[in-house]
C-alpha positions in Angstrom: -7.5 -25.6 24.4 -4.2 -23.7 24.7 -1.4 -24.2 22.1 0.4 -26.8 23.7 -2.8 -28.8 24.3 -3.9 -28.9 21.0 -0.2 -30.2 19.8 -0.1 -33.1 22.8 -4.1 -34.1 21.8 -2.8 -34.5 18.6 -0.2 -36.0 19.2 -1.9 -38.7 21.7 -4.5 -38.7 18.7 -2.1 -39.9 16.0 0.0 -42.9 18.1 -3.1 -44.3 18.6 -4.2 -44.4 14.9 -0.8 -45.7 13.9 -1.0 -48.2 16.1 -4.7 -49.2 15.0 -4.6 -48.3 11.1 -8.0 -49.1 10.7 -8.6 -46.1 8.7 -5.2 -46.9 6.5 -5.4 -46.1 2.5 -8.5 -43.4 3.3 -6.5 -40.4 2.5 -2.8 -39.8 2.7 -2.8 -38.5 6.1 -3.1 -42.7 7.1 -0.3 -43.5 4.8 2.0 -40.7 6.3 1.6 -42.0 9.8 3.3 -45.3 9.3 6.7 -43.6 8.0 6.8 -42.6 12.1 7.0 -43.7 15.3 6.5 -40.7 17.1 5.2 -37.1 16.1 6.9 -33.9 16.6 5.4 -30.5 15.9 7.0 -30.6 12.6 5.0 -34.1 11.5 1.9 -32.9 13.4 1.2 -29.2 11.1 2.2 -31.8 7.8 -0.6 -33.8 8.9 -3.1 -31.3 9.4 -2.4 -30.3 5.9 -2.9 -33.1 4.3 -6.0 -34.0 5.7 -8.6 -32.4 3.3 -11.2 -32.2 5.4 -13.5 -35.0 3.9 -14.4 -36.2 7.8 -14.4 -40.2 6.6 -12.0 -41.1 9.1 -14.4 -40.0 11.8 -17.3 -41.8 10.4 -15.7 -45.1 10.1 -13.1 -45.0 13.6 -14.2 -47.6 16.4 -12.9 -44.7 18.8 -14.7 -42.0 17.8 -17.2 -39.8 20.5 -18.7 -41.2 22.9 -15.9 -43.7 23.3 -13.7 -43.4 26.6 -10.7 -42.2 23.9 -12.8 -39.5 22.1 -10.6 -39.5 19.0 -11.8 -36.9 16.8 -9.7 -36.5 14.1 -11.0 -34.0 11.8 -11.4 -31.5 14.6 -8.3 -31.1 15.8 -6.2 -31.2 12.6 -9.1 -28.0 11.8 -7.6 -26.4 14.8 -3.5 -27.1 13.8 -4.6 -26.1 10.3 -5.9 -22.5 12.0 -2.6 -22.3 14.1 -0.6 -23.0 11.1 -2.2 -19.6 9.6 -1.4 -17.6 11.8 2.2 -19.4 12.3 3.5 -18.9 9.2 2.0 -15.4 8.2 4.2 -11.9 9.1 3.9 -11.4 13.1 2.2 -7.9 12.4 -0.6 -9.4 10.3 -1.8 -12.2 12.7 -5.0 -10.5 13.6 -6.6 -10.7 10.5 -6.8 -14.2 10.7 -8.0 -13.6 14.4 -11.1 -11.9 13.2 -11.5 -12.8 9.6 -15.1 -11.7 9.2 -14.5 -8.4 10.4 -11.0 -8.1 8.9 -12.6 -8.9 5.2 -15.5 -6.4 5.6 -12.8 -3.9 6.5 -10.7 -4.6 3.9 -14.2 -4.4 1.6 -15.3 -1.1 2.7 -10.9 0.3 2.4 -11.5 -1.3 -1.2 -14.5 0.4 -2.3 -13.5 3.6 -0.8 -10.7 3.5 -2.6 -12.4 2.9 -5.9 -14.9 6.0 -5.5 -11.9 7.9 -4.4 -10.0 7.6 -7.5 -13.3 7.3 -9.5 -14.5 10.5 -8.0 -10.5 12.5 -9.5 -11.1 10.8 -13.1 -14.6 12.1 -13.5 -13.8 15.4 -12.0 -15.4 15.6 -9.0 -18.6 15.4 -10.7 -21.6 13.7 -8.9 -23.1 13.7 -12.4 -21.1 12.1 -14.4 -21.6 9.3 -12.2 -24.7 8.7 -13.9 -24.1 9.5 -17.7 -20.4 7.3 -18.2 -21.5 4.8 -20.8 -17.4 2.9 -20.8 -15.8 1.1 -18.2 -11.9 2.9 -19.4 -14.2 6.3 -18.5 -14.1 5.5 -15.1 -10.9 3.7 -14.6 -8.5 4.2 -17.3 -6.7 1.5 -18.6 -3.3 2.7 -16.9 -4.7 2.7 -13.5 -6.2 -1.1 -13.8 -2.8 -1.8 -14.4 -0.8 0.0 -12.0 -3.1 -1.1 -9.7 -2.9 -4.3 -10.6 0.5 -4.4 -10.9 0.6 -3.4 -7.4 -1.8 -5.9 -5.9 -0.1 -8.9 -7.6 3.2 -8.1 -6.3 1.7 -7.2 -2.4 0.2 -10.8 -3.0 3.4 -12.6 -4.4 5.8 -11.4 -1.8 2.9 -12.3 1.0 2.7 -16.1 -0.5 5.9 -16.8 -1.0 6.9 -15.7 2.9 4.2 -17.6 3.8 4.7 -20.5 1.5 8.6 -20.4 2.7 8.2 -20.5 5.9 5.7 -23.4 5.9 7.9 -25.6 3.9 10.9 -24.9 6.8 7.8 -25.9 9.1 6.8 -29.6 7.6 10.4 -30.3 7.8 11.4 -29.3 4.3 15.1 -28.0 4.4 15.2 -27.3 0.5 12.4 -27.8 -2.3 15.4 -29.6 -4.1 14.9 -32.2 -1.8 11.8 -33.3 -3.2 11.2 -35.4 -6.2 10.3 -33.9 -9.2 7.6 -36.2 -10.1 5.6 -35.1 -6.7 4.9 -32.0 -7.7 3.5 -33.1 -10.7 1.2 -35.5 -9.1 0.2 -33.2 -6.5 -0.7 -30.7 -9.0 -3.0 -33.7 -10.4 -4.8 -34.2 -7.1 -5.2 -30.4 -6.7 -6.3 -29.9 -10.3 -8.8 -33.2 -9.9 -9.7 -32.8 -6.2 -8.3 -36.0 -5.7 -8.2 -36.3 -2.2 -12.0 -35.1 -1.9 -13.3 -37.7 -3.6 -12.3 -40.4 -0.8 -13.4 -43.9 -1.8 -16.0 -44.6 1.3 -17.9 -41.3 2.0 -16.7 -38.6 0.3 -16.6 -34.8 1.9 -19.3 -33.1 3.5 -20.3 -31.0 6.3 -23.2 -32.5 8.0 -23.5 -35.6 9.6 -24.4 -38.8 8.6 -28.0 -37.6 7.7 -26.3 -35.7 4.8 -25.1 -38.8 2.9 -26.1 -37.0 -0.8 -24.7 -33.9 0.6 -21.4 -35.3 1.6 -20.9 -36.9 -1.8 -22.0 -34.2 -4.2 -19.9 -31.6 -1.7 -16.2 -31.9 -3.9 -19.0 -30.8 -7.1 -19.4 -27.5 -5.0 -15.8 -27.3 -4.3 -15.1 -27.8 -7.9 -17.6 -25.4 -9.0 -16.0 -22.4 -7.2 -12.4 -22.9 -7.8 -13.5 -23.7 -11.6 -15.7 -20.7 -11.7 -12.8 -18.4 -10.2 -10.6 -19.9 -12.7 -12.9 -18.9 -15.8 -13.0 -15.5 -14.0 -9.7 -15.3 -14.6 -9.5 -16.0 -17.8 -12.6 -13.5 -19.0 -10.0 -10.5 -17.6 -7.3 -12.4 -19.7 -9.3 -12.2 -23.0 -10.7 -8.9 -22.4 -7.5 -7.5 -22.1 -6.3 -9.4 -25.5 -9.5 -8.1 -26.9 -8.0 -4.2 -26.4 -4.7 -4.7 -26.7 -4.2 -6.4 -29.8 -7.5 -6.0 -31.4 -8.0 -2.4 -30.4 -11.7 -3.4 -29.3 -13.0 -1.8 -26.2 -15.5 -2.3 -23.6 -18.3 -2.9 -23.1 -18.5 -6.1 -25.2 -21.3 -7.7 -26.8 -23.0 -10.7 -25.0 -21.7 -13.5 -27.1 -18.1 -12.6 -26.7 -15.6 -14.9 -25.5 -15.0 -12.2 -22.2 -18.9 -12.4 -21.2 -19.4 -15.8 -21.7 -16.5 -16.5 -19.7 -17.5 -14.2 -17.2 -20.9 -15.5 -16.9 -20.3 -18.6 -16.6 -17.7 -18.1 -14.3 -19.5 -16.2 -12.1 -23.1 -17.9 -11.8 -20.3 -21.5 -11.4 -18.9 -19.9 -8.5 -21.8 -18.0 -7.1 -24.0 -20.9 -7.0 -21.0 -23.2 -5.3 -20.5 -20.5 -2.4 -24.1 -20.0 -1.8 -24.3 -24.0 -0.8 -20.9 -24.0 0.5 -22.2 -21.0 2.5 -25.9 -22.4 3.4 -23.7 -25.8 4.6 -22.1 -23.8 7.7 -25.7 -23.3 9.2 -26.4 -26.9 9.4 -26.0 -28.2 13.4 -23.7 -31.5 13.5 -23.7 -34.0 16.4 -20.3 -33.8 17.4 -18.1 -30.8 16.6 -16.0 -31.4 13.6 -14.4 -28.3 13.2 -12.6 -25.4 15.0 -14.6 -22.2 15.7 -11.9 -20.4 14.4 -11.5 -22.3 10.7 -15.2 -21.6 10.4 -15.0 -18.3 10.6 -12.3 -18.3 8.4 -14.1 -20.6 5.8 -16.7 -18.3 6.1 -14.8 -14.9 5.9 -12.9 -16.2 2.5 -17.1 -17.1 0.8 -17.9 -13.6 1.7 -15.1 -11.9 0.6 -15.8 -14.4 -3.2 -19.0 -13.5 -3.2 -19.2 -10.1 -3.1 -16.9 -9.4 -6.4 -18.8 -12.0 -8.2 -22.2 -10.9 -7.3 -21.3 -7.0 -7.8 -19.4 -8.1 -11.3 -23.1 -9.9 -12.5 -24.8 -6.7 -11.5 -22.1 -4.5 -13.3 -22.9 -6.9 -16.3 -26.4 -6.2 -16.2 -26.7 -2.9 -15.5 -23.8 -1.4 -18.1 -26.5 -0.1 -20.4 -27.8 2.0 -18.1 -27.1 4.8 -16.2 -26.4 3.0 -12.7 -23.5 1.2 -14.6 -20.6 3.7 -13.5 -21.7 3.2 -9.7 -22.5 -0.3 -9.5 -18.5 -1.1 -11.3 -17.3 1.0 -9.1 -18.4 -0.8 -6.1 -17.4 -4.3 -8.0 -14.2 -2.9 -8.6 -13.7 -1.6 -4.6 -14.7 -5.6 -3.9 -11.7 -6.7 -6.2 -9.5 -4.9 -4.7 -11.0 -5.6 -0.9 -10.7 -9.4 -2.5 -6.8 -9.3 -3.6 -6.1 -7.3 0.3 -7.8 -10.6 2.0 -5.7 -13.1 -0.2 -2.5 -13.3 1.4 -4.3 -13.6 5.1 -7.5 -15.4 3.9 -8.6 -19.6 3.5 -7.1 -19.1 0.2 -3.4 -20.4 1.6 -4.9 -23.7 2.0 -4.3 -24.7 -1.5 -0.9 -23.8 -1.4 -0.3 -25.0 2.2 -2.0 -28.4 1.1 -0.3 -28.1 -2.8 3.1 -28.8 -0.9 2.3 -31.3 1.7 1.3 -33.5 -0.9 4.5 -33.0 -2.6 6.5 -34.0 0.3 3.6 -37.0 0.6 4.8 -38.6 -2.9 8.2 -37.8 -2.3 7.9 -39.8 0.9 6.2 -42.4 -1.3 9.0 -42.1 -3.6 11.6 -43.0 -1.2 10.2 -45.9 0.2 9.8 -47.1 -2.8 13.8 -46.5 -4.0 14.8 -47.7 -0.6 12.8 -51.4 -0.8 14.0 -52.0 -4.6 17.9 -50.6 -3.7 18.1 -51.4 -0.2 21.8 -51.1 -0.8 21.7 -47.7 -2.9 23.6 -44.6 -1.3 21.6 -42.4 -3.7 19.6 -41.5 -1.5 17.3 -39.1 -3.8 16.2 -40.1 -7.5 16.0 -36.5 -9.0 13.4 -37.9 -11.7 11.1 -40.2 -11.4 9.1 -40.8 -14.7 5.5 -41.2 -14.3 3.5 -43.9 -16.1 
């Protein structure tokens, strides 16, 4: 469908489940629909946002295929949720989301190059040291991780925070001010706890009904990889506390705090994005999802996988003399990794981070408005939570 379709379909799609709420208190997006009484662009991306994908709705709507009004809810907020990336991202980088697979493989291949490049200039432009380096700080000094890093965090801040600016003009947000303070902190609860993938009836999944276990156990996976990523994190944290203020270098011992973090991290999130990954070959009855958000979904698993697979390898291969080449390839899928961020899946999390916030904000009014009916104040800055 063109543009406009996809708006009026979801439009026509929404007045007639806030006229039916039988799906009311599944997930916020039912909640949301009965502050309005029609649905402008604005109302329609918020939506799409704050649906999480978990497909319940669907499952349990008298309406849904083959009935005469084919109401198929998950599918087209998947498509407004696609739009929305390309929307809200600089005009110049739109065609990465447009071909995501091949955009991340590109930006794989720039990464690694890169890495042997600079690799290549510290070791001299010798093809043998390549196989004698025993240290990771041989290859890549410390500086350069750091520089580089440097650069990469501020290439992805600046992206994000376009991005994450002009979405919040685009769900009707005039100022973050605006909002209560207390919904942030409970959206940062459902993020954190995967709140909103944990529906009460069904839970997420994406099969059909068949997959029942699957659907329910499919938040675990979820949890697994953003969890893993997280302890990721952390192992680069400790590691660099480990040489900077105890003047220990790499390549640590297997119980350290850096490894074990590491490890853990990575088999947590290479074992979530293999099922994640083995889910999107699974046929489903009716299509619940946008061609184009599963290539994305898709894209964004590669693009994980590859760093954490190539960082187990580096692990297991550093005392030998294949360690140099293998964390240089790791290293070239970082950096292919941190390129893909800013035009990747990963903008989901903020995207969805601060519809909820305007969800409980929304909540919040309501709420100030029945008790005070009579109150001018019409924002309570701070809103204590129990």
């Amino acid at each position: 469908m063109r543009y406009k379709d996809i708006y009026e379909e979801a439009r026509r799609l929404l007045m007639i489940c806030n006229a039916c709420r039988y799906c009311e208190g599944i997930c916020p997006v039912w909640t949301a629909i009965e502050f309005r009484t029609d649905f402008k662009e604005t109302d329609i991306d918020y939506m799409a946002f704050l649906c999480h994908d978990c497909r319940t709705c669907y499952y349990v709507c008298p309406y849904s295929p083959p009935h005469e009004l084919n109401l198929n809810p998950p599918k087209i907020f998947s498509a407004i949720r696609f739009i929305d990336y390309t929307k809200y991202s600089p005009r110049f980088f739109k065609r990465i989301y447009e071909k995501p697979i091949i955009s991340t493989i590109i930006l794989q291949i720039i990464g690694i190059a890169l890495a042997f490049t600079v690799a290549f200039y510290n070791l001299g432009f010798d093809l043998n040291r390549f196989f004698v380096v025993s240290r990771f700080y041989y290859v890549f000094p410390h500086d350069q991780i750091y520089i580089g890093g440097l650069i990469l965090a501020i290439y992805i801040a600046l992206t994000l925070l376009y991005q994450s600016t002009m979405f919040v003009r685009g769900i009707g947000i005039k100022e973050l001010s605006d909002l209560f303070l207390s919904s942030f902190l409970l959206a940062l609860k459902d993020v954190v706890f995967h709140t909103w993938f944990r529906d009460g009836i069904l839970s997420c999944g994406y099969r059909n009904e068949d997959y029942y276990m699957f659907k329910k156990l499919f938040w675990v996976f979820h949890v697994m990889i953003m969890y893993g990523a997280l302890l990721l994190i952390l192992a680069t944290i400790t590691a660099a506390v480990y040489k900077n203020v105890f003047g220990i270098f790499s390549p640590y011992p297997f119980y350290s705090i850096p490894v074990l973090l590491g490890v853990t991290g990575g088999i947590l999130a290479l074992l979530g994005l293999l099922i994640v990954v083995y889910s999107y070959k699974g046929s489903e009855e009716v299509e619940l999802r946008a061609r184009e958000e599963k290539s994305l979904n898709l894209a964004f698993s590669i693009s994980i996988l590859l760093p954490v697979i190539t960082g187990l390898l580096t692990l297991i291969s550093r005392s030998t003399n294949f360690m140099s080449m293998i964390y240089i390839v790791h290293l070239g899928t970082v950096i292919g990794f941190f390129l893909y961020i800013p035009f990747s899946k990963f903008n989901h999390t903020i995207f969805r981070y601060l519809t909820l916030a305007k969800y409980y904000s929304e909540i919040f009014s309501r709420e100030h408005f029945r008790i005070n009916p009579d109150s001018k104040k019409r924002k309570v800055r701070i809103i204590l939570i129990a």
